[in-house]
C-alpha positions as CSV (number, residue, x, y, z in Angstrom):
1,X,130.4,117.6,279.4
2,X,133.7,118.6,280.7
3,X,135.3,117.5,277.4
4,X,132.5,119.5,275.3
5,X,133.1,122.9,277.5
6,X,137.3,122.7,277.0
7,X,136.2,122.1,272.7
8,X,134.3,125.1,273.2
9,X,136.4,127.6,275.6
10,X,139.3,126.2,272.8
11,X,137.1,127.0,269.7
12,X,136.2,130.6,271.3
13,X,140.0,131.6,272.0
14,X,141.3,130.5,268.7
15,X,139.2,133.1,267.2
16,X,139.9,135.6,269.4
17,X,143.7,134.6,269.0
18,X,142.5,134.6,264.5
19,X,140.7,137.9,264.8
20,X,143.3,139.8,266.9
21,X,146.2,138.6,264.0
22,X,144.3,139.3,261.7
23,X,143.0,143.1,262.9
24,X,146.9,143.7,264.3
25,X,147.6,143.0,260.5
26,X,145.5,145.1,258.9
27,X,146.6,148.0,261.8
28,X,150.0,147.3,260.6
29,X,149.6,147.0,256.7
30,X,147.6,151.0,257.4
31,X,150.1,152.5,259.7
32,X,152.8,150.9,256.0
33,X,150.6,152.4,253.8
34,X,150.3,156.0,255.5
35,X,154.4,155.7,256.8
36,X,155.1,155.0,253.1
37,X,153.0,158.3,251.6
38,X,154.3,160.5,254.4
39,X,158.2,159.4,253.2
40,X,157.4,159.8,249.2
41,X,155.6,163.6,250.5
42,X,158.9,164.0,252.3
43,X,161.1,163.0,249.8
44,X,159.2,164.2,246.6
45,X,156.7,167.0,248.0
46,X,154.3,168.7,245.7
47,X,155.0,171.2,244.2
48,X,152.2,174.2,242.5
49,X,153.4,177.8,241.4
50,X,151.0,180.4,241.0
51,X,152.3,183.1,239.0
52,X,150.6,186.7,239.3
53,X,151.6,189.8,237.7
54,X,153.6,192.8,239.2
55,X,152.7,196.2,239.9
56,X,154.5,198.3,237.3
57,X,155.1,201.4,236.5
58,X,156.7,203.8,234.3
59,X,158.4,207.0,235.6
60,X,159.1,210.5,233.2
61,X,157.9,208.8,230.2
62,X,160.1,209.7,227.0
63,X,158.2,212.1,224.1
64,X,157.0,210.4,221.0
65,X,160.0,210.3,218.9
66,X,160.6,210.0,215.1
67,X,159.2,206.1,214.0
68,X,161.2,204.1,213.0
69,X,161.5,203.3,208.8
70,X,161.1,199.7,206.9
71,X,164.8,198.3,207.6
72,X,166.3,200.1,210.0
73,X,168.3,198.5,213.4
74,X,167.4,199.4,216.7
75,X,170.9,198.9,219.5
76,X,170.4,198.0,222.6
77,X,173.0,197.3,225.5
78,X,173.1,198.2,229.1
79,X,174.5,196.6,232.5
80,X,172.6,193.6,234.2
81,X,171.7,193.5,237.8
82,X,173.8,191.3,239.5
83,X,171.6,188.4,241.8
84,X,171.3,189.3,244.8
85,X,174.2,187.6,247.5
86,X,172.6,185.2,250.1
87,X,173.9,182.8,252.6
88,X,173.1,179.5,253.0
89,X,171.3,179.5,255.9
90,X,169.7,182.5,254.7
91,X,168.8,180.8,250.9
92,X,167.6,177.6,253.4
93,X,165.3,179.4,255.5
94,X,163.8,181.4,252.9
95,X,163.3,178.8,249.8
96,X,165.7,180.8,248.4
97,X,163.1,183.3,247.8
98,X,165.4,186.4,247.9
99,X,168.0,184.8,244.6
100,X,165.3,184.3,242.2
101,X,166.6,186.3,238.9
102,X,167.4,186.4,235.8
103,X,170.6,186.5,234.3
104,X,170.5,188.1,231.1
105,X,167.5,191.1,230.8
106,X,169.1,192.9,227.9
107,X,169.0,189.7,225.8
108,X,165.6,189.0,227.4
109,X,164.8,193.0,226.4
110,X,165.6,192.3,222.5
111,X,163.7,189.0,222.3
112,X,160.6,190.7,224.3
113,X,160.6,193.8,221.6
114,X,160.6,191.4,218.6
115,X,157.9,189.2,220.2
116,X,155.4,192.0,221.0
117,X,156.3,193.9,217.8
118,X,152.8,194.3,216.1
119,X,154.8,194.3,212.3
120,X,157.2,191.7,212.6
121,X,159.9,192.5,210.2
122,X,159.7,196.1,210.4
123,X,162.8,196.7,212.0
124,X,165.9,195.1,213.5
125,X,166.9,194.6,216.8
126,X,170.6,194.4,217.8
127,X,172.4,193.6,220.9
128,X,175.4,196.2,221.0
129,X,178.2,193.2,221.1
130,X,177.1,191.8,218.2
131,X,177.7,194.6,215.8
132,X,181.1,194.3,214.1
133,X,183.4,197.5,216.5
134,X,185.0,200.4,214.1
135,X,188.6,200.3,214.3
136,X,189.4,203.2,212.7
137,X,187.6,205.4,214.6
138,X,188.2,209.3,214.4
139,X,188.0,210.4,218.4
140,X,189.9,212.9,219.3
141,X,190.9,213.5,223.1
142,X,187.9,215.6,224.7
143,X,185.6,213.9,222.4
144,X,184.2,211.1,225.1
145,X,180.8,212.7,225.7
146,X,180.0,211.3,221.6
147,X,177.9,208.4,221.7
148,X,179.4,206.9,218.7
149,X,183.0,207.3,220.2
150,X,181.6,205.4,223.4
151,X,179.6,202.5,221.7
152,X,183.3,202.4,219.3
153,X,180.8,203.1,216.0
154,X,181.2,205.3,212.8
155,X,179.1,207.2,211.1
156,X,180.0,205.6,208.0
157,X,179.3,202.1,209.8
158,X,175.5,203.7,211.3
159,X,174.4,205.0,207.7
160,X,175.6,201.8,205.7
161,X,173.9,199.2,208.7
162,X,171.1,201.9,208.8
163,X,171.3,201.8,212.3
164,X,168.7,204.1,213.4
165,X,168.6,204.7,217.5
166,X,170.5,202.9,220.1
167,X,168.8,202.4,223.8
168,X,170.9,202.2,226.8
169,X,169.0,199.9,229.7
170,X,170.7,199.5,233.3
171,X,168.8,197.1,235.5
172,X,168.5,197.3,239.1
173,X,167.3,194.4,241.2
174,X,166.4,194.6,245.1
175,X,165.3,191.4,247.4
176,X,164.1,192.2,250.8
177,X,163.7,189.1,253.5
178,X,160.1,189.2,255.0
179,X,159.6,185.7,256.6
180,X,162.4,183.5,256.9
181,X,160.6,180.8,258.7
182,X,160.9,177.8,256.0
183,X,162.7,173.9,257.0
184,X,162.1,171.5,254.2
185,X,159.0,170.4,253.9
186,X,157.3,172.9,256.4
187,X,157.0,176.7,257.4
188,X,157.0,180.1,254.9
189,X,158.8,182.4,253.3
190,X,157.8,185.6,252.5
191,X,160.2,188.3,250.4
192,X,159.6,191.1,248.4
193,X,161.3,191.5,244.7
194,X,161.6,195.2,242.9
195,X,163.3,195.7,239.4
196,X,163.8,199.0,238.3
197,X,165.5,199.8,234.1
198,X,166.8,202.9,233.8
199,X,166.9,203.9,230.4
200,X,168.6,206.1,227.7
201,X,167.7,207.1,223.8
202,X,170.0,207.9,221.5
203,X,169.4,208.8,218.0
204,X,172.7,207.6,216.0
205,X,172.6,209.7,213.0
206,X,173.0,212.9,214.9
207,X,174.5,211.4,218.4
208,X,171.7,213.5,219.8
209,X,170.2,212.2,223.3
210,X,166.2,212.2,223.3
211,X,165.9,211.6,226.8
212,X,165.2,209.2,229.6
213,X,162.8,207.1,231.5
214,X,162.2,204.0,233.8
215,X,160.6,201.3,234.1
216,X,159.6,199.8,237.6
217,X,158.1,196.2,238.9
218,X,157.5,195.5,242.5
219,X,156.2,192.3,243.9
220,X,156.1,189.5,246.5
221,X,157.4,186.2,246.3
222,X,155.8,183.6,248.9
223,X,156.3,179.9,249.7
224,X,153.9,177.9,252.0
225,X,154.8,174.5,252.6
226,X,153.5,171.4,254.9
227,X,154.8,168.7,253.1
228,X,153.2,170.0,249.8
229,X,154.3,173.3,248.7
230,X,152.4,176.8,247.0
231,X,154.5,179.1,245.5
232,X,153.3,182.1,244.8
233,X,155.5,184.4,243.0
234,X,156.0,188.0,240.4
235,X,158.7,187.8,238.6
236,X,159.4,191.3,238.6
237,X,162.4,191.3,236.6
238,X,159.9,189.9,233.4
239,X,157.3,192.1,234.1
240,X,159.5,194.9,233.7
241,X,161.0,193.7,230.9
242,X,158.0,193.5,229.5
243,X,156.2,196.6,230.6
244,X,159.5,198.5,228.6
245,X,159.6,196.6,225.7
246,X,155.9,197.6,225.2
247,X,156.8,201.4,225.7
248,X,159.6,201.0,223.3
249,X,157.5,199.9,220.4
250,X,154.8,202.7,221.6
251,X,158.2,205.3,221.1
252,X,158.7,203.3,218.0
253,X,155.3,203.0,216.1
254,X,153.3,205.9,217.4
């Protein structure tokens, strides 16, 4: 009997001993498993943008002017915004929400007009730096206030390249700091983007200014993040990029 009970109290602690391995293993192989998804979140978090459109606007809209005939070139040059200057801590603790811009709106301007251009092929579209510079030009001192003088075109060179009105666009590009509460791969960021283009029409032929206008796009740009990340963002500088190259071929084609 005394030999039977020791088989048994044996028996009954080497399962207790098998089922305690055995649950301490599958307690350690979950506690892996979840370890090893929070380091891949940490080290390669998720990432969704949700792109919405800006509120724009356009201020002391231009006249309808003369349309533009089969052939002729449209010029357009300006000054880009520079991107906005941050610090590091500053582009850390705000996902670098206040730098986000574009480099190049004029060249983004031209490509926009011929996209959204309802008769492809019905005019030309030009980027000022491209067109071959007059040297022979005729300007005598006093005569700086002549648009051809300042773009360094003839009038020989406008009426052979039939180069028809030339549009002056200077961008301007403000980021304001809302919520600067981001660490990689928690917090927010909140800051608010507006892109403003001033712009000027000239009609070549007759160096005569037809007037002004501007185009404006304000919108925020916002990061929340706990391991995975939403972005939610206007890209203000397209929109208004956008929004003018619309109102140009309005001018253009009305």
């Amino acid at each position: 009997m005394h030999t039977r009970g020791a088989e048994v109290k044996r028996e009954t602690l080497f399962r207790f001993s098998l089922h305690g391995k055995i649950e301490r293993n599958r307690v350690r192989k979950k506690a892996y498993r979840q370890g090893l998804m929070l380091l891949l979140l940490a080290l390669f978090p998720g990432c969704v943008h949700v792109p919405m459109s800006s509120e724009t606007a356009i201020h002391d809209p231009l006249a309808t002017i003369e349309p533009v005939e089969q052939g002729e070139v449209i010029v357009v040059y300006g000054k880009n915004a520079p991107p906005p200057k941050q610090s590091i801590a500053g582009s850390y603790f705000t996902a670098n929400c206040a730098a986000t811009s574009q480099m190049d709106t004029i060249g983004e301007l031209i490509k926009t007009i011929l996209r959204v251009n309802p008769q492809p092929g019905r005019f030309a579209v030009r980027h000022l730096k491209d067109l071959q510079k007059d040297k022979d030009l005729d300007c005598p001192t006093g005569n700086g206030d002549s648009i051809l003088c300042r773009l360094k075109l003839s009038k020989a060179q406008v009426a052979a390249e039939r180069l028809r009105y030339a549009i002056y666009v200077q961008e301007k590009f403000d980021a304001n700091i809302h919520v600067p509460l981001y660490a990689a791969p928690f917090g927010i960021a909140s800051c608010s983007n507006k892109t403003v283009l001033d712009v000027t029409v000239w009609e070549l032929s007759t160096e005569k200014r037809l007037g002004s206008f501007s185009v404006s796009a304000e919108g925020e740009y916002t990061v929340l993040a706990y391991m995975f990340h939403i972005v939610v963002f206007r890209d203000t500088q397209k929109d208004a990029t956008e929004r003018l190259a619309r109102e140009i071929i309005l001018l253009l084609h009305p």
